[in-house]
N, C-alpha and C positions, 0 to 999 in steps of 0.2 A: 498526593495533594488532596486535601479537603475538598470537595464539592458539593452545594447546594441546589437544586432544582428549583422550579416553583413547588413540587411535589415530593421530592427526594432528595436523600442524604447521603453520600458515599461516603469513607474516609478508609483508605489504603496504609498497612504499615509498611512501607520499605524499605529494603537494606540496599543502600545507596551505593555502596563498595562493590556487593556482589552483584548491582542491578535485579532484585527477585523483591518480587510480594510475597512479602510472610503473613501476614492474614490480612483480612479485608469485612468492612462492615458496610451493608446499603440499609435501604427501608425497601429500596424495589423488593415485591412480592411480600412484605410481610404486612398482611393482612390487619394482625393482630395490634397494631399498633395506631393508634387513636391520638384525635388529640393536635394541635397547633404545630407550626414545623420547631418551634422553638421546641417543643415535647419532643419531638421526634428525633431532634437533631444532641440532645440532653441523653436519650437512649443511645442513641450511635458513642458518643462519646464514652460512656458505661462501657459499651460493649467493647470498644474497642483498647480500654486498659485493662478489660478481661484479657480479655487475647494477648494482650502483650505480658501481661503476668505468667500466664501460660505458656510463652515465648521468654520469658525470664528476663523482659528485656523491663529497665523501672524510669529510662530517661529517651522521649522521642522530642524529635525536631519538627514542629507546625506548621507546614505549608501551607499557608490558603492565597496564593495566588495575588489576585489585584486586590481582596478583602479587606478593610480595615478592622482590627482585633475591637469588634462589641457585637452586640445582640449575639446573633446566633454561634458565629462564631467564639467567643467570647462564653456562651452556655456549652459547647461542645467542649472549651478547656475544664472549663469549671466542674462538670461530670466527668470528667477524665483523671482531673485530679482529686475529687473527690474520694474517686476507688484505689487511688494510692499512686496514679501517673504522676513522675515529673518531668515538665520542656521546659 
């Protein structure tokens, strides 16, 4: 499930069958990354159809909870699917 902080961005991929985290993307600890959480939350979503590429996996399922799909959430799809993700 997608998560937002006031400061931070999680986003876990899970295999829901086998219960396991196949990879995982935060901001906790990365220093390097500047910039508005909409910026931030824009990288996680990059990152995280990295990972799933590399997992060979090309279609994930969205959880974000009580969220309603705009702002941020909404920028986390839209870099996700820009690197070739589709949900």
């Amino acid at each position: 499930m997608f998560f937002i902080s006031n400061s931070h961005a999680n986003c876990p991929v899970n295999d829901d069958e086998n219960h396991r985290t196949l990879a995982y993307v935060s901001t906790v600890g990365k220093k390097d990354i500047e910039g508005s959480m909409t910026e931030k939350v824009k990288w996680v979503g990059a990152e995280v159809a990295k990972k799933a590429k590399l997992l060979k996996l090309s279609k994930l399922s969205l959880t974000v909870a009580i969220r309603l799909y705009h702002g941020r959430v909404k920028a986390l799809a839209e870099a996700a699917r820009n690197e070739g993700l589709e949900f």
